[in-house]
C-alpha positions as CSV (number, residue, x, y, z in Angstrom):
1,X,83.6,157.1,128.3
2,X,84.9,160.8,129.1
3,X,88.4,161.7,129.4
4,X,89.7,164.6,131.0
5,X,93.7,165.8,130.1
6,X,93.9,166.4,133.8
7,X,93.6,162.7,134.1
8,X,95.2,160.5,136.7
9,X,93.1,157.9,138.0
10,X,89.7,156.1,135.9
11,X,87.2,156.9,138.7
12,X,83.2,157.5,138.6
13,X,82.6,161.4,137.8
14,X,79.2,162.7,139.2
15,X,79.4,165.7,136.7
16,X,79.1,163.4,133.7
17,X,77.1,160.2,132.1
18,X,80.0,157.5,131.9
19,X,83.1,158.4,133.7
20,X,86.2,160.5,133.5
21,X,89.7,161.0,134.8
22,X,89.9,163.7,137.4
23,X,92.1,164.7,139.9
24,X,89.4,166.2,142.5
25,X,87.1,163.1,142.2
26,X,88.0,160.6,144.7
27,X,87.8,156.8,144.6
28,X,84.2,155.3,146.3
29,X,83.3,153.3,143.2
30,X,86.4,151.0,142.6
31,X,88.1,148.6,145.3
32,X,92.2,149.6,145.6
33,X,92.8,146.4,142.7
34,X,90.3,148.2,140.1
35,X,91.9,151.6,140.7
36,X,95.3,151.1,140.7
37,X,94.6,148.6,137.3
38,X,93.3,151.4,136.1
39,X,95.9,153.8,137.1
40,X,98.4,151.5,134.7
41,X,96.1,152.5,131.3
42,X,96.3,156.4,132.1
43,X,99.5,156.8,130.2
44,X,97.9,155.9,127.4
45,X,94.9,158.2,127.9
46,X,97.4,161.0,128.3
47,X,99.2,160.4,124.9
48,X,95.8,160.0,123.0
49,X,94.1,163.1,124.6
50,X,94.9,166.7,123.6
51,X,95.2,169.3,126.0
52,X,92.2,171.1,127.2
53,X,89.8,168.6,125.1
54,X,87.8,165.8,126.5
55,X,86.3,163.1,124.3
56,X,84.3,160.0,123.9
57,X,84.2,156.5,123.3
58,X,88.0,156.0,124.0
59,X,89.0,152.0,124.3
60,X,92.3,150.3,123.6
61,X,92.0,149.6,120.0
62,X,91.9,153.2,119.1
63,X,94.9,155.2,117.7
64,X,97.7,155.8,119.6
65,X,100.5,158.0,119.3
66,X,99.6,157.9,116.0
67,X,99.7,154.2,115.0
68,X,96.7,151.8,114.7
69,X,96.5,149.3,118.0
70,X,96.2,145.8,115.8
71,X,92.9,144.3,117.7
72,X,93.8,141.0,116.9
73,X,96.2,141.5,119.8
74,X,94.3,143.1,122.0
75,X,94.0,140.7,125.0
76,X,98.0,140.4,125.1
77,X,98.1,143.7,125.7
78,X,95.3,143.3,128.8
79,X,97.6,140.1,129.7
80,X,100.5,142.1,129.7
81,X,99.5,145.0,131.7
82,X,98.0,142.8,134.4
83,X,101.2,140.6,134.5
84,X,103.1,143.9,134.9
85,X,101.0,144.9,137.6
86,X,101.6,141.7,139.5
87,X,105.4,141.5,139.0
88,X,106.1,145.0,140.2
89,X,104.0,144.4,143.2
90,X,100.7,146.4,142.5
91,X,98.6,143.8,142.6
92,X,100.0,141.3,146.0
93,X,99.6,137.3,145.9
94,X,95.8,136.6,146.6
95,X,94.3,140.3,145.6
96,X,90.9,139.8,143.8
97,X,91.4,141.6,140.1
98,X,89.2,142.9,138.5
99,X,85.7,141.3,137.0
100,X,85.8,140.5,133.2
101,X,82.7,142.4,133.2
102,X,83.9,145.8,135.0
103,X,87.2,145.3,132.6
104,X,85.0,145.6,129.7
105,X,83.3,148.2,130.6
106,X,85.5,150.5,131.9
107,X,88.0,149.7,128.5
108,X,85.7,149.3,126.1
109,X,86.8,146.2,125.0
110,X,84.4,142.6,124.5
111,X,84.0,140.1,127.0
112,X,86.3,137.7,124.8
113,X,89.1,140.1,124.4
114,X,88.9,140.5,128.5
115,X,88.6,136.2,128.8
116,X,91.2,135.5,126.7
117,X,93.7,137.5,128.5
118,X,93.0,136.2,131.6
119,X,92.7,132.8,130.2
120,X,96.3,133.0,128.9
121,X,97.6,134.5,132.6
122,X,96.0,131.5,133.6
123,X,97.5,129.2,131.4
124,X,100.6,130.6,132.7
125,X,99.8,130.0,136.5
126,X,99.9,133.8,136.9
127,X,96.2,134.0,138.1
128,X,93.7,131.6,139.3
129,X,89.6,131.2,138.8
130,X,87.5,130.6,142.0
131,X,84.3,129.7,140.6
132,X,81.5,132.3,141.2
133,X,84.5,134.6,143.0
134,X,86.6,135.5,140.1
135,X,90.4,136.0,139.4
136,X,92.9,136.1,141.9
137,X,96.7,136.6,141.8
138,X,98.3,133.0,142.3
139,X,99.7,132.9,146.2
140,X,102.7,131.1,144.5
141,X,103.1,134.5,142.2
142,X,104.1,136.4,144.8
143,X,105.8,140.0,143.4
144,X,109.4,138.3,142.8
145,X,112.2,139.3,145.6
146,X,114.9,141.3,144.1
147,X,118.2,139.2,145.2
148,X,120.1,140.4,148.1
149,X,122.7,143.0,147.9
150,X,126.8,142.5,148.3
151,X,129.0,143.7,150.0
152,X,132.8,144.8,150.0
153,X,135.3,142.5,149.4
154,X,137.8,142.6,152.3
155,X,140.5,143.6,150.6
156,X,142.1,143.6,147.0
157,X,142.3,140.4,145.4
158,X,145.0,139.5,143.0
159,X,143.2,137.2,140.4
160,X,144.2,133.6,139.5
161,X,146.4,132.9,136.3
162,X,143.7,130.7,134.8
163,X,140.4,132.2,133.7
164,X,137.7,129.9,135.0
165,X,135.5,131.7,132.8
166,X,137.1,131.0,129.4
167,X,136.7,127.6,130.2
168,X,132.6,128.1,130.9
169,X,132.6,130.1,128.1
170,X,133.9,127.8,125.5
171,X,131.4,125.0,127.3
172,X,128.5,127.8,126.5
173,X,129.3,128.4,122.8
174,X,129.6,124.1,122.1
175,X,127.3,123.4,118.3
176,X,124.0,122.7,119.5
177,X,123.5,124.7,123.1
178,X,120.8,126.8,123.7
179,X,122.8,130.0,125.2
180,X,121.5,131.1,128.1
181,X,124.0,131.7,129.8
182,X,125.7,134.1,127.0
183,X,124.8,137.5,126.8
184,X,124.1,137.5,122.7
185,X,120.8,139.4,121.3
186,X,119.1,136.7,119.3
187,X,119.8,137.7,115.4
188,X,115.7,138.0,115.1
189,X,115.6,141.2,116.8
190,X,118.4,142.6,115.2
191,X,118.7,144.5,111.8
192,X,120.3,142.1,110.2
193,X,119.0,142.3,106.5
194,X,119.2,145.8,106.4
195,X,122.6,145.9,107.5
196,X,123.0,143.3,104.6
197,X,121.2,145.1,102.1
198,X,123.9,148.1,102.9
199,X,127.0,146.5,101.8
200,X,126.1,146.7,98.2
201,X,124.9,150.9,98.6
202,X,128.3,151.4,101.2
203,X,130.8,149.7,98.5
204,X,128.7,151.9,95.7
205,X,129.0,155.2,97.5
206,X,132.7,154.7,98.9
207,X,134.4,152.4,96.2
208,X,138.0,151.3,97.3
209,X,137.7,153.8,100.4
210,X,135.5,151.2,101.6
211,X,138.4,148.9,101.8
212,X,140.8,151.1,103.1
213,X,142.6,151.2,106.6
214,X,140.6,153.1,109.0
215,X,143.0,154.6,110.8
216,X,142.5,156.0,114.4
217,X,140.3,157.8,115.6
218,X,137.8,156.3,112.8
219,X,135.7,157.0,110.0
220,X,134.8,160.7,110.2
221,X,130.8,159.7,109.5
222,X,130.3,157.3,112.1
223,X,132.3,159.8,114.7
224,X,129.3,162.8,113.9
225,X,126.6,160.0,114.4
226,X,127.7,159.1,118.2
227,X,128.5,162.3,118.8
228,X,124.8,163.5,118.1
229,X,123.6,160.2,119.8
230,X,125.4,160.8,123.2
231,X,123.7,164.1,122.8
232,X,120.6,161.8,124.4
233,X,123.1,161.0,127.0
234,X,123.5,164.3,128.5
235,X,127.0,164.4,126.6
236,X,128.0,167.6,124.7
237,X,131.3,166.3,122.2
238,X,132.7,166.7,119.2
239,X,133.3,164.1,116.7
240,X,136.8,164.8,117.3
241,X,136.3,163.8,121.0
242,X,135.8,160.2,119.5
243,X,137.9,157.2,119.4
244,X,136.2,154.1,116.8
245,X,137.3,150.8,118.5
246,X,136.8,147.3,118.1
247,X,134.2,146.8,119.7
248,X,133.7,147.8,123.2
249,X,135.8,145.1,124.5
250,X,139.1,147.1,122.9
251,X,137.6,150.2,124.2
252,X,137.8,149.1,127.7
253,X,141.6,147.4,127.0
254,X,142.5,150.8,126.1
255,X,141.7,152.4,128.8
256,X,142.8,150.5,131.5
257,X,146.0,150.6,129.9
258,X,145.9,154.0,129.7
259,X,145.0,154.7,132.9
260,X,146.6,152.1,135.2
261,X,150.4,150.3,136.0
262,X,150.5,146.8,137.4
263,X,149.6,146.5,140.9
264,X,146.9,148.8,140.6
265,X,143.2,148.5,142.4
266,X,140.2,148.5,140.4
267,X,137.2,149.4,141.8
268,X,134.1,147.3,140.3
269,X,130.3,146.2,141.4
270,X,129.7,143.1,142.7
271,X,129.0,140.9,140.4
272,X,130.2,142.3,137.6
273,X,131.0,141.3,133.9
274,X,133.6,138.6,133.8
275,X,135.0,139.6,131.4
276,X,136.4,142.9,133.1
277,X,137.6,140.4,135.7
278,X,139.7,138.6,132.8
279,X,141.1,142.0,131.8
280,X,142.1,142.5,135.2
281,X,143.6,139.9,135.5
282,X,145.6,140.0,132.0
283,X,147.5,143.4,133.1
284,X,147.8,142.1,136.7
285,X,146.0,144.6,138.4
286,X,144.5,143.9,141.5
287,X,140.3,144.6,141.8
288,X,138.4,145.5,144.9
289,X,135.0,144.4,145.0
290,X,131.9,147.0,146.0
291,X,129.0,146.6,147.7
292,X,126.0,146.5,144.7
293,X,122.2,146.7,145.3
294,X,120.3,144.9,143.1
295,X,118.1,147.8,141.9
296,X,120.3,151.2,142.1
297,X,123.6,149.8,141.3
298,X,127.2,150.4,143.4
299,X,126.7,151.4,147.0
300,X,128.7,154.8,147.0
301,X,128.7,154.9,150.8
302,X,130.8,151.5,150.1
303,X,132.6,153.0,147.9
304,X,134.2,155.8,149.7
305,X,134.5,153.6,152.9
306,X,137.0,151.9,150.1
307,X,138.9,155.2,148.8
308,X,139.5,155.9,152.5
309,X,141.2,152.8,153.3
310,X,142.4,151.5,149.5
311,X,144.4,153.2,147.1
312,X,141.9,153.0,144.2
313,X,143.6,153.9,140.9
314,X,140.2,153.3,138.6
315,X,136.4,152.2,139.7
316,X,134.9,150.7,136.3
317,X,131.1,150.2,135.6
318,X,128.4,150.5,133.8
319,X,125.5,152.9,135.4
320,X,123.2,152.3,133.2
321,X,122.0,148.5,133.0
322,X,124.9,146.8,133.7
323,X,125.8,143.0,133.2
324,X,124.8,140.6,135.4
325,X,122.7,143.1,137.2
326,X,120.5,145.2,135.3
327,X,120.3,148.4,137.7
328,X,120.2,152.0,136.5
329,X,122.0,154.4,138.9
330,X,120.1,157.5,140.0
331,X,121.0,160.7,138.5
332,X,122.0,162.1,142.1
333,X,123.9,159.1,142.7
334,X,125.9,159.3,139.0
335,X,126.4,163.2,140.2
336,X,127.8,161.8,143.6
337,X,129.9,159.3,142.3
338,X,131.8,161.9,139.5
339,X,132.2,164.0,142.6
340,X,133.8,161.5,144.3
341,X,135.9,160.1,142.1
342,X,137.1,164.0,141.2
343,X,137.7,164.4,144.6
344,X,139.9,161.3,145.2
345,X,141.6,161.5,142.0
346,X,140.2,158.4,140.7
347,X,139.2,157.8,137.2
348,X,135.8,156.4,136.1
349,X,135.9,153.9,133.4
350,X,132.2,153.7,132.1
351,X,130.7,151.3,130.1
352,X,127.7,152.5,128.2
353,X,126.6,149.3,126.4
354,X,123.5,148.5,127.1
355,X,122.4,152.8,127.8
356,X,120.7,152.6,124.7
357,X,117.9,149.6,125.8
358,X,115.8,151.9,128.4
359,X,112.6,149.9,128.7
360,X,111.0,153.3,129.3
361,X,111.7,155.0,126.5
362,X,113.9,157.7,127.8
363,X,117.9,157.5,127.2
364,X,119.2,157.7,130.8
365,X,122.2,160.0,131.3
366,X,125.7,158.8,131.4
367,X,128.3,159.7,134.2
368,X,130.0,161.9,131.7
369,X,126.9,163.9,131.6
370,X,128.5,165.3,135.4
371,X,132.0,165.6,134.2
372,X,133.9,168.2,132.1
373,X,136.6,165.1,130.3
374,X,138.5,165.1,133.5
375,X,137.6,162.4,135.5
376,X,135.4,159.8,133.4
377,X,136.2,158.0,130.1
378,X,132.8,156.5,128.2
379,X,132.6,154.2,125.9
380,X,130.2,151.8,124.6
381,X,129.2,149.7,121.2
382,X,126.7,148.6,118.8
383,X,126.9,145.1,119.5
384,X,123.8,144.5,121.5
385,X,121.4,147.3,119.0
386,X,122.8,146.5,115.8
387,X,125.3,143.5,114.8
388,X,127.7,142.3,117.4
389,X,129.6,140.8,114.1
390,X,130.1,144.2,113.4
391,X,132.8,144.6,116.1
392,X,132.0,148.6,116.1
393,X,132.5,150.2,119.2
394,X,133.7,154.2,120.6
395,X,135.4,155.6,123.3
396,X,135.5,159.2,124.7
397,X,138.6,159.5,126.6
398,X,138.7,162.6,127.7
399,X,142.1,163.6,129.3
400,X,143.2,160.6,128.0
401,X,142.9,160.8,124.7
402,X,146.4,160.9,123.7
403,X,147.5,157.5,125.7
404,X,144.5,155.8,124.3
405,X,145.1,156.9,120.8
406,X,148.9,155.9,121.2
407,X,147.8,152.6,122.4
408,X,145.6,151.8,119.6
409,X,148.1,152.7,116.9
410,X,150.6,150.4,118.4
411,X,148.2,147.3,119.2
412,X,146.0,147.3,116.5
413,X,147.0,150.2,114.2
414,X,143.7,150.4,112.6
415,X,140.1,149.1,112.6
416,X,138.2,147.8,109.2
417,X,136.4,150.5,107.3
418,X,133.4,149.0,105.7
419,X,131.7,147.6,109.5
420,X,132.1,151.6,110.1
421,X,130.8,152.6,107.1
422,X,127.4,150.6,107.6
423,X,126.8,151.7,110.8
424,X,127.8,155.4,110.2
425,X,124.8,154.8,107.2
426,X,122.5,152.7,108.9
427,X,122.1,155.5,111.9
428,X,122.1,158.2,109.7
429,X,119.4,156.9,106.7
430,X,117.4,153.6,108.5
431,X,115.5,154.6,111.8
432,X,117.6,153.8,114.5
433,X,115.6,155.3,116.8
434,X,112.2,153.7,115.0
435,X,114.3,150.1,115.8
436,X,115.4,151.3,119.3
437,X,111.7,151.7,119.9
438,X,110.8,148.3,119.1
439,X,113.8,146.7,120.1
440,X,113.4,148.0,123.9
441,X,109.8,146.6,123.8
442,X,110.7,143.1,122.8
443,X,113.4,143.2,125.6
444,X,111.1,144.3,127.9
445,X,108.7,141.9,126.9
446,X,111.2,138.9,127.1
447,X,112.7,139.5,130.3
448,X,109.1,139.9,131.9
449,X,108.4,136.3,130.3
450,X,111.8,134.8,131.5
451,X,111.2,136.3,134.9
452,X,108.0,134.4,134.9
453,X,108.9,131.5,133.9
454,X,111.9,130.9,136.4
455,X,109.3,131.9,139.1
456,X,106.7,129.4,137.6
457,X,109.6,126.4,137.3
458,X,112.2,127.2,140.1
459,X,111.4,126.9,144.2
460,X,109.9,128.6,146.2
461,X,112.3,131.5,147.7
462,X,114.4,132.2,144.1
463,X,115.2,135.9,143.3
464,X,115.5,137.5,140.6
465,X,116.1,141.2,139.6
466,X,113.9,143.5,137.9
467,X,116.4,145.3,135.4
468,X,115.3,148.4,134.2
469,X,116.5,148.1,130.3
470,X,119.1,145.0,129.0
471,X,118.1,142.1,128.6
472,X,120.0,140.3,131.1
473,X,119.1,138.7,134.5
474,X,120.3,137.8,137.6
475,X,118.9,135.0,139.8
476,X,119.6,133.8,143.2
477,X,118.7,130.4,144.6
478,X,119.0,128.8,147.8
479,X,122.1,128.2,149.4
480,X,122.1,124.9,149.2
481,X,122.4,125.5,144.9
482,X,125.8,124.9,143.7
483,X,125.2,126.5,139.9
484,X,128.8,125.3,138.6
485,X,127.4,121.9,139.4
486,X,123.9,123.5,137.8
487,X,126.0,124.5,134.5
488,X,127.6,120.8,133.9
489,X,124.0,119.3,134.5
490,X,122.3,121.7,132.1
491,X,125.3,121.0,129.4
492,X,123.8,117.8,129.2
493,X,120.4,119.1,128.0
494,X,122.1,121.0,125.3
495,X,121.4,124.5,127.8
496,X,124.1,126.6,129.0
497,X,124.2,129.0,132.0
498,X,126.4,131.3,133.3
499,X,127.0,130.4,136.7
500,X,127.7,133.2,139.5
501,X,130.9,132.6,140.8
502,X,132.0,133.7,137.6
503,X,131.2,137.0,138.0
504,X,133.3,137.7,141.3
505,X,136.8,137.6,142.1
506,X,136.8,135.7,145.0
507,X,134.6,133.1,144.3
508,X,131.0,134.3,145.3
509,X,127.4,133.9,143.7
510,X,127.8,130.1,144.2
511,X,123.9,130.0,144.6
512,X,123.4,132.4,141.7
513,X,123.8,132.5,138.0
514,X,123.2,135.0,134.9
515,X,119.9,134.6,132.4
516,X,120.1,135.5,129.1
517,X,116.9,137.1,128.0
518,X,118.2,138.5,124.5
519,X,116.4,135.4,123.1
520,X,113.0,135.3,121.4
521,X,110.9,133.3,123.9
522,X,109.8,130.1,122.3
523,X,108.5,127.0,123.7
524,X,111.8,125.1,123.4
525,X,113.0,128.0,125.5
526,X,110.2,127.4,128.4
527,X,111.0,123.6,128.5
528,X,114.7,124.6,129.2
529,X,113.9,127.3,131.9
530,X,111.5,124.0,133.3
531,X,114.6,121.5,132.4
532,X,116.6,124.3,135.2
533,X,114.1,124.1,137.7
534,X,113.8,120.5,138.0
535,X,117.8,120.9,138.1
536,X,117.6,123.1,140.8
537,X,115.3,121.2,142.7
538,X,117.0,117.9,142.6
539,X,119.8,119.6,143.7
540,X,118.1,121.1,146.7
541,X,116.7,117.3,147.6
């Protein structure tokens, strides 16, 4: 076939033999099913063509961006594009797609490669045959409803002594369980033998230094290799700028004690991270709950409803794939909330740990990329890219450097060299970027498969949210779900969950739970997800 670099849509061209991407030509040919399938594969056209050049015989085994499509997977590449289709809502619950024959055709690809991917979305209930009709999108497959969004919390809630959450979380880590409910990237998809094969160059290069103190702010290499990666961020620093932490976890300790006194209101989305609810708690500060939408993140309409009424001393989040939720914030709503914040004196505490796991490919900006240090403080880690052993994380303080820095000295006076050392060497000699690549595929490609799943095991009426980069999940059930009762049940087939009332200060999400989709999907992973549903179910009556 013919392909135009003005392509947009594969449609019939009268002006040539096969057919070509145009934007004049309009759509008689094709049904709306065939075209908009079609209109998934044009990013590909438009990566292979050059400018100004058309070509033939294109299909989707040739090169592409310079690396050879394997054709041995060929129809899991058809399978996944039509499943995408379906779960974003392209193509709706009983659509016709299209023939295996018109597929062929119009992708140059064989009959079998076309058969067996829709033989495998079949296997998974995803599709259906209807015998001299063709395949349909499964009525039960409907595109999967995003849960509801939150709302405020009425007022500030001082949290409870007890962490209910340390308790699930030591239930969740027991010998044995298959973590689910923990947000941990499974070791597979990690570096992990490079990182290993390190030690042996750091410890050559470095000597004793290696094993040497490293005092705040950190390791002088690892500070110039953030500072160039938040360059991708929309962040202009200097390594100076840079505070090396223990992980991310320190990172935010630090700056809420820099920041706030007890008694003070933290702003956060709802749900949010336990975690930053047992941190909370732990200084006894007070935190006010905002109204969330499960796609764009923290309702900023909400949120200054709040700074009018509330006293709000610090709003932490994450903007950019946050846990439980998944949602990337708009750039004009990042710009609107640094504005905000500015303008009600308010600091922005932002965690940046996931920013790096775009399933798009494209690094989405951080909040600091509005702010000149004033008014947000950034950090992050390279716990869910690179080794969460590692315990390397960063913070840019900004304003705050000086309180931050003070508090580290005094708490943990310094952070272990060698951790710093192999990440500082790892980003700088070992394709970071060549992992990230890869790494955001797989995550992309795990979620989609856990997202499936649950709508292929769970009732009828279960949502679940479509995160853009992450690899966690959110899923809300019926009403009539109690998912603490849900976690004790599933601890008893050796499968943990993170149930939702965790992830709220006053006790909400009791129909919901977290997903952990950082695991490689395997069939003892499917039964599980299957094991929950029947759970779910029997619970429901």
């Amino acid at each position: 076939m013919d392909l135009c670099h003005r392509c947009l849509l594969l449609v019939h061209c009268p002006n040539h033999r096969h057919h070509c991407f145009t934007q004049q030509t309009q759509l008689p040919v094709y049904c709306s099913a065939t075209a908009r399938f079609f209109a998934l594969f044009r990013s590909i056209a438009v990566t292979t063509v050059s400018l100004g050049v058309c070509f033939e015989g294109y299909n989707l085994s040739m090169q592409r961006n310079g690396q050879q499509t394997d054709q041995g997977l060929l129809y899991e590449q058809v399978a996944t594009h039509v499943s995408e289709m379906i779960t974003s809502g392209a193509l709706q619950p009983g659509e016709r797609l299209p023939s295996v024959r018109q597929l062929c055709k119009q992708l140059s690809v064989s009959v079998s490669t076309v058969m067996q991917a829709y033989r495998k979305l079949e296997d998974q209930q995803v599709i259906r045959a209807v015998p001299q009709s063709g395949y349909y999108v499964r009525q039960s497959r409907m595109s999967i409803q995003l849960p509801t969004a939150s709302d405020n919390a009425p007022y500030p809630k001082e949290l409870d002594a007890i962490s209910l959450s340390a308790r699930i979380a030591e239930d969740m880590t027991q010998p044995g369980m298959l973590q689910l409910g923990a947000a941990l990237p499974d070791s597979q998809v990690l570096p992990i033998d490079k990182i290993n094969k390190l030690f042996g160059q750091v410890t050559r290069t470095y000597g004793p230094q290696a094993h040497d103190y490293a005092v705040p702010p950190g390791r002088l290499e690892l500070r110039r290799q953030i500072a160039k990666r938040l360059i991708d961020s929309g962040c202009s620093v200097n390594p100076d700028d840079i505070l090396v932490t223990t992980g991310a976890t320190e990172a935010i300790s630090l700056s809420l004690r820099a920041v706030t006194e007890p008694g003070d209101v933290v702003a956060i989305e709802s749900p949010t991270f336990f975690f930053f609810l047992d941190m909370i708690r732990c200084m006894k500060l007070k935190v006010q709950e905002i109204a969330t939408h499960p796609d764009t993140g923290m309702d900023l309409d909400a949120l200054e409803n709040a700074m009018q009424q509330k006293q709000i001393r610090v709003i932490l989040l994450a903007s950019n794939f946050p846990n439980p939720l998944g949602t990337l914030m708009p750039s004009e709503n990042k710009q609107r909330l640094v504005e905000l914040a500015r303008r009600y004196n308010v600091t922005i505490i932002e965690d940046e740990i996931y920013g790096d796991l775009s399933f798009d490919g494209t690094r989405p900006v951080s909040l600091r990329a509005f702010d000149d240090g004033q008014t947000v403080i950034t950090l992050g880690s390279f716990s869910k890219t690179i080794s969460p052993g590692l315990r390397v994380g960063w913070c840019v303080p900004g304003k705050y450097k000086a309180q931050v820095m003070d508090l580290k000295l005094t708490t943990d006076h310094a952070s272990a060299t060698l951790p710093q050392l192999l990440v500082a060497t790892y980003l700088e000699q070992h394709g970071y970027d060549h992992h990230l690549r890869k790494l955001r595929k797989r995550y992309q490609k795990q979620v989609d498969q856990f997202r499936q799943a649950i709508a292929r095991y769970f009732p009828a009426g279960t949502r679940i949210t479509r995160p853009k980069g992450g690899y966690i999940i959110w899923v809300q059930m019926s009403v009539k779900v109690d998912t603490m009762k849900l976690h004790h049940d599933a601890i008893k087939h050796d499968i943990s969950i993170a149930p939702g009332e965790i992830f709220s200060a006053i006790g909400r999400y009791k129909n919901c739970m977290r997903i952990n989709c950082g695991l490689v999907w395997s069939e003892k992973i499917e039964a599980a997800i299957k094991t929950l549903g029947e759970l779910v179910k029997a619970q429901m009556g």
